[in-house]
VOLO-847338 format. One record per residue: x, y, z of N, C-alpha, C, O in turn. Coordinates in steps of 0.02 Angstrom, whole numbers, plus 50000, padded with zeros to 5 digits. Example, Ala and Ser with C-alpha at 12.3 -4.5 7.8 and 13.67 -1.06 7.14 Angstrom:
2
506604971650390506154977550390506604983550390507124983450423/506424988850354506844994750357506455000250394506705005750402/
//
This chain:
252
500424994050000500005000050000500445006250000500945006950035/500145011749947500725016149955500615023049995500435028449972/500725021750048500185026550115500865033650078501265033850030/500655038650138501055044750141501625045250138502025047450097/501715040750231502435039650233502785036450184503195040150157/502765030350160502955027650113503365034750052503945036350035/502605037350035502805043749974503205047550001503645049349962/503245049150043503595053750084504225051650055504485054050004/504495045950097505205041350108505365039150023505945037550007/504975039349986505335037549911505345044949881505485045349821/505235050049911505415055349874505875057449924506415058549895/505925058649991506635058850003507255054749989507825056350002/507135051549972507735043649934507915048549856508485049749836/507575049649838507825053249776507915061149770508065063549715/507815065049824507815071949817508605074749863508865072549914/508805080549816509405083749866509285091449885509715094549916/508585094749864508505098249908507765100249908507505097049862/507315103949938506765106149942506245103749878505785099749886/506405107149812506205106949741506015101249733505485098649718/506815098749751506705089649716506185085849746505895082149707/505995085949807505645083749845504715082949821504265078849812/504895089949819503935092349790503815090349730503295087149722/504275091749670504095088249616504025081249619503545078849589/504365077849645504405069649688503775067649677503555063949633/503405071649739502855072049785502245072349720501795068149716/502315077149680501725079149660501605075949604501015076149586/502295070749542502425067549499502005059649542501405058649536/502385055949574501935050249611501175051549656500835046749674/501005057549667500205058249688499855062049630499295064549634/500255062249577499985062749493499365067849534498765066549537/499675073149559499275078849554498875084249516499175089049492/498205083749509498035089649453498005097149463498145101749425/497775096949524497425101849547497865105749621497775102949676/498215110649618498445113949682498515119549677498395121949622/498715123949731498805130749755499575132149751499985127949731/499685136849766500335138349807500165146749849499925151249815/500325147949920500095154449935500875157649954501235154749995/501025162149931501595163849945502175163449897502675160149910/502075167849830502225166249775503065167849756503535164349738/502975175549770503515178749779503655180149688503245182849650/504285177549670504595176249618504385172349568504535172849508/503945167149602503825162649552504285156649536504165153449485/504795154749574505335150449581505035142749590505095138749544/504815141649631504155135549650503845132649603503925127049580/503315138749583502865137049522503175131849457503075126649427/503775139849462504085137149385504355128449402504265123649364/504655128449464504875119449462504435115149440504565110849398/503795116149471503085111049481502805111549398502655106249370/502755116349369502395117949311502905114349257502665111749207/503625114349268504095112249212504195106449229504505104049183/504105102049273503995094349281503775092749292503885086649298/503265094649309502385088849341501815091349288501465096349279/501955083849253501645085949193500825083249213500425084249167/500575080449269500015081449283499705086249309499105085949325/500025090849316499455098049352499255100849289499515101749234/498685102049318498175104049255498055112149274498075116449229/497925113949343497665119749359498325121249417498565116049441/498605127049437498875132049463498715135149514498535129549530/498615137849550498105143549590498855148249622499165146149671/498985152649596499615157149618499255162249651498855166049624/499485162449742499145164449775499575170049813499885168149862/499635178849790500175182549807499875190149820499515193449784/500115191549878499625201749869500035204049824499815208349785/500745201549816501265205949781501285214649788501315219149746/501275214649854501245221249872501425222649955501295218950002/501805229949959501835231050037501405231650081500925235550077/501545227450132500965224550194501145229450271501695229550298/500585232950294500765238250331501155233950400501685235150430/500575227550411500525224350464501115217550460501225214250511/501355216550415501925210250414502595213450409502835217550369/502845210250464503395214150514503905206050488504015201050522/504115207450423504575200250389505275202850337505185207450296/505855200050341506165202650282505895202050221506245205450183/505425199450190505195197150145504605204050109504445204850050/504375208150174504185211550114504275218750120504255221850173/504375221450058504735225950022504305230549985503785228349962/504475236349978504065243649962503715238849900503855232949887/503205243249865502725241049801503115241249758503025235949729/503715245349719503775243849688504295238349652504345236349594/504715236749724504985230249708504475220649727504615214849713/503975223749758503275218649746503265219249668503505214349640/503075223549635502715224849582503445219949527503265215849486/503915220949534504505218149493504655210049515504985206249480/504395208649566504155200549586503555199449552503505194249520/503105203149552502615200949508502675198449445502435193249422/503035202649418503105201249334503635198149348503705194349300/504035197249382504405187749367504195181249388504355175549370/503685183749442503375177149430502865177549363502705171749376/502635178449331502345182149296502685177049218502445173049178/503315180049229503905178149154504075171749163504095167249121/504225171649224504465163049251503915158449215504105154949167/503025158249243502585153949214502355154749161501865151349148/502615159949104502475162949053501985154549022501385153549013/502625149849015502515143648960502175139648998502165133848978/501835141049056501275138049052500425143049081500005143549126/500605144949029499755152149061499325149249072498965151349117/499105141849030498615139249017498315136949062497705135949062/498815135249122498685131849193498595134449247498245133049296/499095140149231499005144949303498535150049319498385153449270/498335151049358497685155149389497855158849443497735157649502/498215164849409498395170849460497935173049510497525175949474/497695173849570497645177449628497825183249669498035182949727/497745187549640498275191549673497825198349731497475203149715/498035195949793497635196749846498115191749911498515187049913/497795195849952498115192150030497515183850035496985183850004/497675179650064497305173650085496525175850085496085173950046/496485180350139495775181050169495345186450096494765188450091/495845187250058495595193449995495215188149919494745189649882/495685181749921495565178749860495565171249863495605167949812/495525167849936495505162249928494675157349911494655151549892/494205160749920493665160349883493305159749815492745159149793/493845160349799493935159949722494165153149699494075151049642/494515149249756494335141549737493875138249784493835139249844/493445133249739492955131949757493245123749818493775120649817/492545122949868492955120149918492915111849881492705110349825/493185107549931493525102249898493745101649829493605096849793/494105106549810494495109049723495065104049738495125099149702/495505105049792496195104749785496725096649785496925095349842/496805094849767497335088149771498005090249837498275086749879/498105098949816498615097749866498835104849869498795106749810/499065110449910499155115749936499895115549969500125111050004/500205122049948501115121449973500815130449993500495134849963/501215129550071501165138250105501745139650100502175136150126/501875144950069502505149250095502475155250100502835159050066/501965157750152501555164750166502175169250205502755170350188/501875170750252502175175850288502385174350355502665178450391/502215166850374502675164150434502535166350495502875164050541/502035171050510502235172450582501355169850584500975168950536/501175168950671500625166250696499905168350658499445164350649/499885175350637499325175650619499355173450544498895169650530/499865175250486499945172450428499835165150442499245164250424/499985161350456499935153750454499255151350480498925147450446/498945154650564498235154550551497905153950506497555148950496/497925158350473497405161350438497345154450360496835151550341/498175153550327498215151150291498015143350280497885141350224/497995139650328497905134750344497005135850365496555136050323/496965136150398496145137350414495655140250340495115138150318/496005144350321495465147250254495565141750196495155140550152/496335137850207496525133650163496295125050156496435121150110/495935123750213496075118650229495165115750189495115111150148/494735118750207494095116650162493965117750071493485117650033/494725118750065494785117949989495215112549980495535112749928/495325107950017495865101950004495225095950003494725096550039/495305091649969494725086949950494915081050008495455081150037/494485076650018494745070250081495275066750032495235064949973/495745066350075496395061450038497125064950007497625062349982/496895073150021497265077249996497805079350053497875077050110/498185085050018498835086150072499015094750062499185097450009/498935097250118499275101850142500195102550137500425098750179/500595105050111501425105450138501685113950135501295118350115/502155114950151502365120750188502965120350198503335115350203/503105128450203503985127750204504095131250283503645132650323/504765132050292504815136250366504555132750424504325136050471/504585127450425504515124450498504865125050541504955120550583/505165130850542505655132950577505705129350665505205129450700/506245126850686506205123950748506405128950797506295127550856/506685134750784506555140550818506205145350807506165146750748/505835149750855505445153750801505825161050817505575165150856/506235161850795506735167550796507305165950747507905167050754/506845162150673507055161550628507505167650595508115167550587/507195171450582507655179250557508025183750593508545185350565/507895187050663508005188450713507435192650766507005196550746/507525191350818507295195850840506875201150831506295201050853/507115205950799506655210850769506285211350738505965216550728/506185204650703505555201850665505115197750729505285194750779/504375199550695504035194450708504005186550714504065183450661/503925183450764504355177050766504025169450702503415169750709/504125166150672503935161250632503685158450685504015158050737/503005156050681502415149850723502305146950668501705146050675/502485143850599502365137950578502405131250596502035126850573/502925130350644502985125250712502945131650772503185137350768/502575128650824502165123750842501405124250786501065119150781/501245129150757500545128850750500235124750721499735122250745/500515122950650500395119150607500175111650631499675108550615/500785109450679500565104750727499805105350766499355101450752/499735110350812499335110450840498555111550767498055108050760/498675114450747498145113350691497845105850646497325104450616/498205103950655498375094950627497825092050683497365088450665/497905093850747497825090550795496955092450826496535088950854/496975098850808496365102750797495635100450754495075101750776/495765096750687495605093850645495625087550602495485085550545/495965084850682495975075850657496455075250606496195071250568/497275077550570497345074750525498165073550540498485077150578/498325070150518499205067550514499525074650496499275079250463/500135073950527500685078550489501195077650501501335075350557/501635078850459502165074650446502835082950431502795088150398/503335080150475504225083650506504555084250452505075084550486/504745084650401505185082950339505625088550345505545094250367/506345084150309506815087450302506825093650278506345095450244/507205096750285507245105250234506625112250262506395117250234/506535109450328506075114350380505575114950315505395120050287/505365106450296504605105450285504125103050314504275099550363/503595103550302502925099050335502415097550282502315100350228/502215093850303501675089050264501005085850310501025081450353/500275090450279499785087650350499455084150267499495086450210/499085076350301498685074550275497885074850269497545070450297/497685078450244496675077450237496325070350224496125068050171/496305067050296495995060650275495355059850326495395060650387/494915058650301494155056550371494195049250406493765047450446/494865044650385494585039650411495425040150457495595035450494/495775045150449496305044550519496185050450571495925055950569/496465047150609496655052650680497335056450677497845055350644/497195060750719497825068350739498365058550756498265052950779/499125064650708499675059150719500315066050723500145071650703/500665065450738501315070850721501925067050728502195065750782/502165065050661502535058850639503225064650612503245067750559/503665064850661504285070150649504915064450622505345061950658/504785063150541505455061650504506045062250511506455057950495/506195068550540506815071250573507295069050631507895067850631/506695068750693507035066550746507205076450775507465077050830/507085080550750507155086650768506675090650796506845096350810/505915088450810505655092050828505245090850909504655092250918/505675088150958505515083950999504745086651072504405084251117/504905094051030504765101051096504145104151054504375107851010/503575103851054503025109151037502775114551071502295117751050/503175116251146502925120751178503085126551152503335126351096/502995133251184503475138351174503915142351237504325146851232/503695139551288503975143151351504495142951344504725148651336/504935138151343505715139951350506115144551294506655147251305/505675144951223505885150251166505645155851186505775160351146/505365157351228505075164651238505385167351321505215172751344/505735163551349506115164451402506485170651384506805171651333/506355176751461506765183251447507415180251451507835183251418/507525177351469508505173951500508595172151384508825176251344/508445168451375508645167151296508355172251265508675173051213/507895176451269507845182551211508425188151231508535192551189/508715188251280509305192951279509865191151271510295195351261/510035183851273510505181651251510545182651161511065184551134/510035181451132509965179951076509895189251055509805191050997/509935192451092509945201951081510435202351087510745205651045/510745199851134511585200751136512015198451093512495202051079/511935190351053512175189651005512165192550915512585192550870/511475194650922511355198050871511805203150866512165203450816/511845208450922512115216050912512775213250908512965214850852/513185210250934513915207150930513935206450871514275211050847/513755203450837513765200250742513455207150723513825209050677/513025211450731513155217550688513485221850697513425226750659/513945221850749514125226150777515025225350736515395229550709/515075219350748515715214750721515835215750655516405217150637/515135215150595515145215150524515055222350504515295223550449/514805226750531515025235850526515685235450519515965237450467/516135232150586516805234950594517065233250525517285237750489/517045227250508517375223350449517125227650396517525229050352/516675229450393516465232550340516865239150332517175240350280/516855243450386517255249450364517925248250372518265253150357/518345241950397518845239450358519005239850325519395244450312/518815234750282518705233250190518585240550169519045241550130/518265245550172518125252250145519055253150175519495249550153/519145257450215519725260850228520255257850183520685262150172/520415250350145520975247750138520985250450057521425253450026/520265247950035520085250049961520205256749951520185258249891/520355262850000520295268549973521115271449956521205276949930/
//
């Protein structure tokens, strides 16, 4: 029987990084039908669209625009949104036929696919607690029974970027969401995850890794480790200034 895990474990047997994996994934569950939220560039798409020659439909799901309230390196004044746009844009050029631009935040345009549409949904939103909320929950009654949720940034710390960002809750939440709604989810390498949409299993949290042993958050939100982790930050910028006007003084 060729359950999840199984798919899982023969596409990690053949993949060496992220890409390889999903095309894997989406070539053996001969996928037609998926999303992606969190488009960016269009880098993703273009993998899935240039080798999975079973997707029929697309759903490119992006505001492509500056967000007052997302506190992420990731997003950037409008008009370098607007120049991600049109490369993702150029990237899926050769296949228009499939893709079905969105362009809107989750809660703006995910209505626009109809519910049980999806074979299978990949997040790579905006990472912090309320982005992933939202994405998963608005996302999850468009995945058909038997279908699969995956996602990037499972970050096992959530002080993925630093500090001064808003922290990544794709772990624990994602978990706790799995668990919320009866369905498997699955640890994968390359700070991925994978939840399954099935009615005839129960909440499972099956960590591939061996890395994710801790779902709480108390000890990551400890004042004793957020100042450590303030203190190391300013050291390393403080360190890479110096070097920097180094390198300037020698060049001049």
């Amino acid at each position: 029987m060729n359950t999840t895990e199984n798919i899982i474990k023969q596409c990690t047997d053949k993949s060496c990084n992220l890409y390889d994996f999903w095309i894997h994934f989406v070539n053996l569950t001969q996928v037609s039908k998926l999303a992606e939220i969190g488009v960016l560039k269009g880098n993703y798409a273009e993998k899935i669209l240039s080798n999975c020659d079973s997707v029929q439909t697309y759903y490119m799901i992006d505001p492509w625009r500056y967000l007052d309230d997302w506190n992420k390196p990731a997003n950037k004044e409008n008009n370098i949104m607007e120049q991600f746009f049109l490369e993702a844009k150029f990237n899926t050029d050769f296949a228009a036929d499939k893709r079905v631009i969105l362009r809107g935040k989750t809660t703006e345009v995910v209505e626009e696919i109809p519910d049980d549409k999806l074979e299978f949904a990949y997040i790579d939103g905006d990472h912090t607690l309320k982005g992933i909320a939202i994405d998963l929950i608005r996302l999850f009654p468009k995945i058909r029974d038997g279908g699969w949720i995956g996602g990037d940034d499972f970050s096992k710390t959530v002080w993925q970027h630093s500090i001064i960002f808003e922290p990544t809750l794709v772990f624990p939440f994602a978990v706790y969401f799995a668990e919320a709604v009866g369905a498997q989810i699955y640890a994968l390498p390359n700070s991925q995850f994978l939840i399954e949409k099935n009615k005839d299993q129960a909440f499972a949290f099956i960590d591939l890794t061996g890395d994710y042993v801790d779902t709480s958050l108390r000890k990551q939100f400890r004042l004793d480790n957020i100042l450590k982790l303030q203190l190391k930050e300013t050291f390393i910028w403080k360190f890479a200034r110096r070097a920097k006007q180094l390198l300037s003084s020698k060049n001049l």
